[in-house]
Each structure stands twice: as structure tokens, then as C-alpha cells.
N, C-alpha and C positions, 0 to 999 in steps of 0.2 A: 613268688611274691614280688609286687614292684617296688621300684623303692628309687625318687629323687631328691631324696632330702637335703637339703642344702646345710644341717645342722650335722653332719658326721661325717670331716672333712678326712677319717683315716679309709675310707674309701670312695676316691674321687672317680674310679674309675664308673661306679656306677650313679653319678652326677649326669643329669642332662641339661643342658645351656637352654635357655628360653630367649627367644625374640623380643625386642621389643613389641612388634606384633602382637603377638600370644600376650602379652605381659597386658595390655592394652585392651586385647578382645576378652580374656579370661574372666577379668572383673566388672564384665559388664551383661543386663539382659537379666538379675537375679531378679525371682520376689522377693519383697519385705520382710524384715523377719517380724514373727507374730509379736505384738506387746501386748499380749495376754500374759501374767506372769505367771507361773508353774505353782502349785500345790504345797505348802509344808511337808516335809519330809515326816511322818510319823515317826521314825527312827529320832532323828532331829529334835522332839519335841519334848521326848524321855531324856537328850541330855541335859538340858539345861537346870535338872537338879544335881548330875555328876558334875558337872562344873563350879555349882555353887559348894558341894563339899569339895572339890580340889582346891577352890578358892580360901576355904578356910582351915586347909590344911598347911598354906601358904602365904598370910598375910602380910601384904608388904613387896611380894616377890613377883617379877616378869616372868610369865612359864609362858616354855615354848616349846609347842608339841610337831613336831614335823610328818606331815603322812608319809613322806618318803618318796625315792623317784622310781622310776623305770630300771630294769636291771636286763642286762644283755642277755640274750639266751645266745646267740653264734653270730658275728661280724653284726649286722643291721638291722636283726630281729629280736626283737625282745621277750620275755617271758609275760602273760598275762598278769598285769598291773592287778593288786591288792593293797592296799593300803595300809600302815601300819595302825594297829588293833586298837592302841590308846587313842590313836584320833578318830580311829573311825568311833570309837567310843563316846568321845567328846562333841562329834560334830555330827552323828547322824548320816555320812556319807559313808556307804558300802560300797559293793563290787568294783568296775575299774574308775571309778572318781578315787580323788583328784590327784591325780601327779602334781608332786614338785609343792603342794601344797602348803602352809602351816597356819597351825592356829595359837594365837598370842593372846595371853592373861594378862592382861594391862592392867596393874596395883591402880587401887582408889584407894578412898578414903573411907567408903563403903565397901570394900570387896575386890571382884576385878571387871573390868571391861572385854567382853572377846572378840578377836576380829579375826575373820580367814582370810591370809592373805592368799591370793592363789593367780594363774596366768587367764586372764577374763577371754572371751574371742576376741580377733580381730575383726576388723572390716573385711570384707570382699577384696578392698582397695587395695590390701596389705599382704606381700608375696607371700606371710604365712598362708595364706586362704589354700595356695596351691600347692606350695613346695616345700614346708614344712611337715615332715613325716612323724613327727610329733605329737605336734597342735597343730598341725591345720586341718581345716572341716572338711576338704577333699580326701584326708587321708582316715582321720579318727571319727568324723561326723560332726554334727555340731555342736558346740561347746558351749557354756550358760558364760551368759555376761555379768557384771557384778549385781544390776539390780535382781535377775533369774534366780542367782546364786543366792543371794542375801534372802528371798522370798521361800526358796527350798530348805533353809538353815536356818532361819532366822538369826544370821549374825548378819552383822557388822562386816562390808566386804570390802578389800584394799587390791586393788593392784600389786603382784610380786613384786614386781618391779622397786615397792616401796621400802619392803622391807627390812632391808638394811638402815635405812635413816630409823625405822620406829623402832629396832632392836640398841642404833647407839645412843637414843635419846637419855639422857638423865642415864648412863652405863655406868658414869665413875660411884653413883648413888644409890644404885638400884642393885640388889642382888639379881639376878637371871638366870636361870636353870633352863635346861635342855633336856628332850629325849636323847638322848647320846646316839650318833651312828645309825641313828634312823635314815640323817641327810649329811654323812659326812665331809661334804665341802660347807655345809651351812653350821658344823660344829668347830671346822676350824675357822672358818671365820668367826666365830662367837667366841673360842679360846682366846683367839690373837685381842678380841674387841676389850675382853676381861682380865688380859692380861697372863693369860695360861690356865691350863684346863682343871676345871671343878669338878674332879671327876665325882666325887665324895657328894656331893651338892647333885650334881646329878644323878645321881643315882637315887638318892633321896626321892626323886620326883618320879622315876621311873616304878620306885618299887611301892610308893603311895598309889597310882595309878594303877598298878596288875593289885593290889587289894583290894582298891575300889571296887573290882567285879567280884569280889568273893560273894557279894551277896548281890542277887541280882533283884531287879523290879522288877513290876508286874509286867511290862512291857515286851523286858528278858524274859522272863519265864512265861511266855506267849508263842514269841519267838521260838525257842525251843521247844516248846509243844507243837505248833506248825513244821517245824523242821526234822520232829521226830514221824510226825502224821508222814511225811512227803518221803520219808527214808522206808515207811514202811509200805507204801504201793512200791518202790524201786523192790523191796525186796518179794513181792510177792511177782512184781514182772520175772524177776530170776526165777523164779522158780518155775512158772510159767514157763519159761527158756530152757531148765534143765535138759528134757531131751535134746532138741537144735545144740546145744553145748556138748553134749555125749556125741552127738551125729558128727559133727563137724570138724572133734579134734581141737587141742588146745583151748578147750572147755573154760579155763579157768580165764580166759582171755575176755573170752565171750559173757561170761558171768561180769569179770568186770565193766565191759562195754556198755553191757543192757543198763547198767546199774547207773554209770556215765551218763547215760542218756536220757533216762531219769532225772539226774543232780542237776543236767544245765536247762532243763525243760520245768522244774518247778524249781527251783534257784539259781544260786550264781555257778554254783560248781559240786563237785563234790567238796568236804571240808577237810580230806586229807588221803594220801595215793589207800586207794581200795586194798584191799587184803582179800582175795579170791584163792584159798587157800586147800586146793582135795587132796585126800590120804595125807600120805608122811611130810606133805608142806603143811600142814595146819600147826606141826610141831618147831617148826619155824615162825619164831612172835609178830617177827615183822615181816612175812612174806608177801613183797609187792611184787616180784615179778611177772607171777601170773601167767606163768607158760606153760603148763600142767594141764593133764588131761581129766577129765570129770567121766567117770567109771559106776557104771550103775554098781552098787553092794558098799561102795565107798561112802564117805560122810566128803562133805565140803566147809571149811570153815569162813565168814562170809562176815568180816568187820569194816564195814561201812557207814557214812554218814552223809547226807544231805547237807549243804551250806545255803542259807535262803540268801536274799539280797544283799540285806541286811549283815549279813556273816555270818550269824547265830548256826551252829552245826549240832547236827546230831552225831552222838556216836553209839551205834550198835552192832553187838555180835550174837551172830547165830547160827550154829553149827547144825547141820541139816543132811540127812539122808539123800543122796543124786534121788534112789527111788522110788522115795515117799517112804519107806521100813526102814527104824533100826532095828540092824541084828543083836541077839542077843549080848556081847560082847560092848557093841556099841552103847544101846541102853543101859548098862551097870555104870559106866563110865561117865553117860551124860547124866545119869538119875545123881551118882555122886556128888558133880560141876555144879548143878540144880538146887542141889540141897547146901551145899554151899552157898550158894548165893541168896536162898531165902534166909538163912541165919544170918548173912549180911546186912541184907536190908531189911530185919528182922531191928536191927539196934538201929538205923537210920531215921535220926530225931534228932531237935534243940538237945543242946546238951552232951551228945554221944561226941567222944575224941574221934577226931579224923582216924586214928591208926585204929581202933575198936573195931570197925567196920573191916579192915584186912585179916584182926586175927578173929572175928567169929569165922572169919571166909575159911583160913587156912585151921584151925581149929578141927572143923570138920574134914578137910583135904585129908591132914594126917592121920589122921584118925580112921579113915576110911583105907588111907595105903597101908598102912598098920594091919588092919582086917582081912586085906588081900596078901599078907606076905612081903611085901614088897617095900616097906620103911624097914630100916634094918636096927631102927632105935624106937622106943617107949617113944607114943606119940608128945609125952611131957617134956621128954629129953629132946627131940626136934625144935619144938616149937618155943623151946628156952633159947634166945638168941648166944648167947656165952656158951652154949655147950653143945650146939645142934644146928638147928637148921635146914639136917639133910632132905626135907619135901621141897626146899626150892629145888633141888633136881628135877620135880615135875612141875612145879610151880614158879617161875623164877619172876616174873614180874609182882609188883603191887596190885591189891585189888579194886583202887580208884584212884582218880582224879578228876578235878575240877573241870569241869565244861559250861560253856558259853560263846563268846564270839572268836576262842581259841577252842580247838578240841584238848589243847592243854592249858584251861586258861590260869590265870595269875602265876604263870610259872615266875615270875619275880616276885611275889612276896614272899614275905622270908619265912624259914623255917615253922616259927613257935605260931604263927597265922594260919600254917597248911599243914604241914604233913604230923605236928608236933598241935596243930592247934584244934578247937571245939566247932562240930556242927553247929549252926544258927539257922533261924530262916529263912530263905530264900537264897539257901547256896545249893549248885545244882551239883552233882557228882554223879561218877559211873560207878556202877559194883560189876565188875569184871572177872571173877574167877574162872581158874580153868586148869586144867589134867590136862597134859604134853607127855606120849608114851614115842617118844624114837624110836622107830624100826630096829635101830641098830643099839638100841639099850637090853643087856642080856638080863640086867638084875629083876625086869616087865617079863609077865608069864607070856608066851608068844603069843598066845588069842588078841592080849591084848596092845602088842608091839602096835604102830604107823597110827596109832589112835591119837587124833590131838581134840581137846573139845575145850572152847571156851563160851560162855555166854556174859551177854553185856547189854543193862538196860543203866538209862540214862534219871536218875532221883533227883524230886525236887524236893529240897527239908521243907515243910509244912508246918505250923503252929501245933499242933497235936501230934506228928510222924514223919510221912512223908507222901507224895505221889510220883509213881512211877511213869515217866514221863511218854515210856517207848511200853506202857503194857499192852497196845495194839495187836503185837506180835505175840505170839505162844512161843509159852515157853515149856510146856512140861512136855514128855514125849506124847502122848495121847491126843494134846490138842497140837503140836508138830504135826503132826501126822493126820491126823482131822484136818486140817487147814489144806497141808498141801496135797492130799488125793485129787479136790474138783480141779486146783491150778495144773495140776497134771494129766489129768483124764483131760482138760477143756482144751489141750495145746493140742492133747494126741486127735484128738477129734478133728480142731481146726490144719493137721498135717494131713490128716486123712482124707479131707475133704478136696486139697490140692492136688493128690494122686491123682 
């Protein structure tokens, strides 16, 4: 990778000096740039009602949402820019916009005023053009000017540059809240501004902002439907792949690749490291590393999601036969996970408590290891948290969480809102259950040891219930198995024809 930047003076060594010459010829000989101005951001266009309830969550009050900067991955490279979630929330800008950016809630008298401040282009003229590894348009592409920028967002657009003066205006009068730590050098300078850190006050602001997504619009839950449609061709390319993954070794690698390729081809990315998970890795919850071999008779565990432009991600799991059969063994196991999970989303409605939804899940888990031998207490006695518990040994995580523009979204709002608080409409959750039998667990009958199964679709609460936002994919083993025979026969055919 190349790299002249003039702005990361701890490695000068790979600085190169420019001629006047060069300085001279470089800025000259461009076309115009287009004064056509760009499109409204449809994203963009869905905020400006989230803004008017943070505004009246906050009367009176400067908020100031930072997108956040650039973060090093090794010496002069950095990690792919994302933006932090509340702004991208508030402003309509996804994937790698805007670094360094923020957006300011300026009190009226009516409400509040928003302006993005952000770094606009430079001219040609101006050594950023070239030597700037940053922001300049030789190195990142071209960058929107404030009127661009204003047309795409429909704010109000400031030069960075400003502000500081608009943050000290009327300070000693105005209360001010921050995202905290979003843009740590832009919080201390706002401490020192305020006299020392709010932290109480900010936080306020941050955890009104992750409840604000608790219930999403129509817009969001659009999004998420698109993003679940685009996760489930990724998952049927896998499948497709399965042999090429068996042939090739380190199978599980290859599963995640195809899946990758996918995510950046109908969105921004994937929306969180894949989990490519065969045999005895499936019982490993967060198994990202993906070095595993994929063995025909074996299951694969496959929790993946698509992130569209936008951010909006899907998250789905699907645990799947390498050879299109489950064996018997395997089928008892996922028929259980299954039925689980319809009891789950069986209560998903207005009205049902967030935690309802875990214990119809686990309800049936126990009950079922109970039946096999293998709960060594009355499924009553487990499932009483004071005196039990023992099925989180095969169950150890929760069976939802909030999804949207985080695959964990509102993880800041508090307790008696989320995990303690009530389904409503248009909050979107996973029902996630799943059986985890470790190879090396003696108390599991051996047939059923290295089994891990989980399944995961993506619920939108609805005014009467709910819709399942990822039912695209099968989920019972019959229509598993129906589905993936043509994906498997269609690949064997097109290998056979390369022989």
C-alpha cells in the first residue's frame, strides 16, 4: 500500500518531498467538477423525524453527536471507516462517510436547529488534493462540498473547521451534551469548554438515542427486510459452495469467504465477523475463526448477516447438513432447537415482555433434555432461576436481541426498556435458540456428543403479532433439505462439466 501523507508525522520515513515543479504541474489540466447537485439520501430523509423526537427529549439543550474518526489498524493503515450508529442514525449517512464528522442540535425557541459540521473538499489548488492520505481525492476519491453534502442530507453544512466557535457560543448558558468517546479529543475539549466532564448529562443523551431505535419506522423495517432478502442468496451461494469447501480443505474458511462476497456485493459489508462453524465448532457460540474443515455427515453452523449501505443488518442462523441429509441423530436435536423456537415466536406480539420470549424458548429446551436423560433435575427445578438453571449448560446464551443498524442494537438503553421491558410495534428482535452438545461433555449420550444446532430468524412486532423478517429461508428439516438438494446437485453438475 502507498502511502505520502503529510498528516502522520510518526512515520517520516515514508514522507516523499514534492518539487515545486510537481506542486505546480499536479494542480493543473482538471475537468470541472459537475454542479449538478447529488440526490437526497433516502436514509436521510427518515431522520429528520428522529431528530425531532431527540429534540424534544432535550429542550433547551446543544447536542452533539460526533460520527467519530478513523482508527489505526498497524503504523499508516487504518481499519475500514464506519461511522458511529447514533449519527449515522440521525444524519442518513452510512458506510465509509463521514470521518471526523458531527452533527449539532442548536436550541431554539421552537425546537433545535441541525447542522453537520464536517471537512468539505478542497480545491485542486490545495496540497490536500495530493498528499493528503486522509482527505485528499488522490488518495480517498472525491469528497462532497458543503452545498453536495447539504443536498444529500438535507442539513445545514459548516466547515469543521468552525466548530469550535459554534460549540463555545452562549457555553456558559447553554447546557451541552455529548456522545462521549465517540471523538475523544473533541470531548475533551468540550470538558475543559464546560468546565469538567458531564459525564451523567451525557450519558443521558446517549442512552435516549440507543432507545430511540427500539422501535423502528417503516423505512427501518424496510431496510431490514432488504438486508435479510440479500443474507439469504449469500446463504444459498454457500450452499451451492458446499462441495468446493469439502474439496478444498479449511471448508469453514471458504464458507465464510463466499458469504463475504456476498455482503460487500449487495451491501456495505458483512454486519458482524461470520461464524462458519462444522462439527464440534458449532458448540463454540462465538466461533469466528473459521479454520475448520466441512466433512460430508457433519452439520455446519452458519450465523451470518448482510449489512446494506445504510447499516441496517441482518442476523441469521442456520445450521445445515454439508450433505443436504440429516442423520438421525442430528434431526432429533434440530427438530427440538425448532420447536423451540416456534414457541418463541409463538408469544411475539404488542404486549409480550422481552424475557417471555426466552423462557417459552428454554421452557421447551428443558423439557426436552429431561426426556432424553440428560437434565439431571425436574425441568421446573432448572428453569426456576434460585434453584436451577442446569440447561444453560447446553443453552448458555439468551434467545434475543434487538437488531437494526447495530446487530446489537440499543445496547445502551437501560434495563426496564430491554431485557426487563415490553414488546411494542415495530421493534425488530431475533429468536435465537439452540442445543450445544460438546464432544467432550460425558453427561450427552455419545450419538449425540459434537452436535451444536442453533437457529435464528430476524421478528418484526406487528400490530396483530409479528412478521418474520428472514422467513425466506427454511427452516424445518424437510424444507432444509428440499431447498438444498437442486443447490447441490446444480454445483455437482456445473464441476462436472469443467472436468
Amino acid at each position: 500500500m502507498l502511502d505520502m501523507s503529510e498528516d502522520k508525522p510518526a512515520l517520516p520515513n515514508r514522507q516523499n518531498p514534492f518539487s515545486e515543479a510537481f506542486k505546480e504541474f499536479i494542480c493543473t489540466d482538471w475537468a470541472p467538477y459537475s454542479d449538478v447537485l447529488p440526490e437526497q439520501l433516502p436514509a436521510s430523509v427518515a431522520a429528520v423525524d428522529r431528530r425531532a423526537k431527540v429534540s424534544e427529549l432535550f429542550p433547551g439543550d446543544r447536542l452533539v453527536i460526533p460520527a467519530g474518526g478513523l482508527k489505526v489498524r498497524s503504523n499508516d493503515t487504518d481499519f475500514r471507516y464506519r461511522p458511529h450508529s447514533a449519527f449515522a442514525h440521525l444524519t442518513g449517512l452510512g458506510t465509509d462517510r463521514e470521518p471526523d464528522a458531527v452533527l449539532v442540535l442548536e436550541p431554539t425557541d421552537d425546537g433545535h436547529d441541525a447542522t453537520l459540521y464536517f471537512k468539505p473538499r478542497a480545491p485542486r489548488t490545495d496540497p490536500e488534493f495530493y498528499s493528503d492520505a486522509r482527505y485528499g481525492e488522490m488518495w480517498v476519491g472525491q469528497r462532497e462540498s458543503l452545498p453536495e453534502m447539504s443536498a444529500m442530507t438535507g442539513l445545514s453544512c459548516a466547515p469543521i473547521a468552525d466548530l469550535d466557535e459554534a460549540l463555545a457560543k452562549n457555553a456558559d448558558a447553554t447546557t451541552i451534551r455529548i456522545v462521549r468517546d465517540t471523538a475523544p479529543e473533541l470531548t475533551t475539549r468540550l470538558d475543559q469548554l464546560r468546565g469538567g466532564a458531564l459525564v451523567e448529562s451525557d450519558d443521558e443523551l446517549t442512552v435516549a438515542l440507543s432507545e430511540l431505535r427500539l422501535v423502528k419506522d417503516a423505512f427501518e423495517a424496510e431496510q431490514l427486510r432488504e438486508a435479510c432478502r440479500a443474507t439469504a442468496e449469500g446463504f444459498a451461494a454457500v450452499v451451492t459452495d458446499f462441495p468446493e469447501a469439502v474439496r478444498r480443505g479449511r471448508g469453514e474458511r471458504w464458507v465464510e469467504g463466499v458469504f463475504g462476497l456476498y455482503a460487500r456485493h449487495a451491501g456495505n459489508a458483512v454486519g458482524y465477523d461470520t461464524i462458519a462453524a462444522a462439527g464440534d465448532h458449532a458448540n463454540t457460540l462465538h466461533w469466528i475463526r473459521n479454520d475448520g474443515e466441512l466433512r460430508d455427515g457433519d452439520l455446519v453452523l452458519i450465523d451470518a448477516g448482510v449489512e446494506l449501505d445504510t447499516l441496517y443488518t441482518a442476523d441469521i442462523t442456520r445450521t445445515l447438513p454439508v450433505s443436504g441429509t440429516f442423520s438421525a441423530a442430528q434431526r432429533k436435536v434440530y427438530e427440538a432447537v425448532l420447536e423451540a423456537q416456534e414457541a418463541a415466536m409463538a408469544v411475539c406480539r404488542p404486549g409480550t415482555r422481552f424475557a417471555d420470549v426466552h423462557q417459552a424458548a428454554i421452557t421447551v429446551i428443558a423439557t426436552r433434555l429431561h426426556e432424553w436423560g440428560i437434565l439431571p433435575v425436574a425441568p421446573e427445578v432448572s428453569l426456576d432461576p434460585a434453584t436451577g438453571g442446569h440447561h444453560r449448560r447446553w443453552m448458555v446464551h439468551g434467545t434475543s436481541h434487538h437488531l437494526g443498524i447495530d446487530v446489537h442494537d440499543c445496547a445502551q438503553a437501560r434495563q426496564q426498556n430491554y431485557r426487563q421491558g415490553v414488546l411494542a410495534e415495530g421493534m425488530v428482535i431475533t429468536v435465537e435458540p439452540g442445543i450445544y452438545f460438546r464432544s467432550t461433555d460425558q453427561l450427552v449420550p455419545e450419538e449425540l456428543r459434537g452436535i451444536g444446532i442453533r437457529i435464528e430468524d430476524d421478528i418484526l412486532i406487528t400490530a396483530d403479532g409479528h412478521e418474520n423478517l428472514s422467513a425466506m429461508l427454511p427452516r424445518s428439516v424437510a424444507e432444509v433439505e428440499a431447498w438444498m438438494a437442486p443447490l447441490l446437485a446444480g454445483k455437482a453438475r456445473s464441476l462436472s462439466r469443467k472436468e
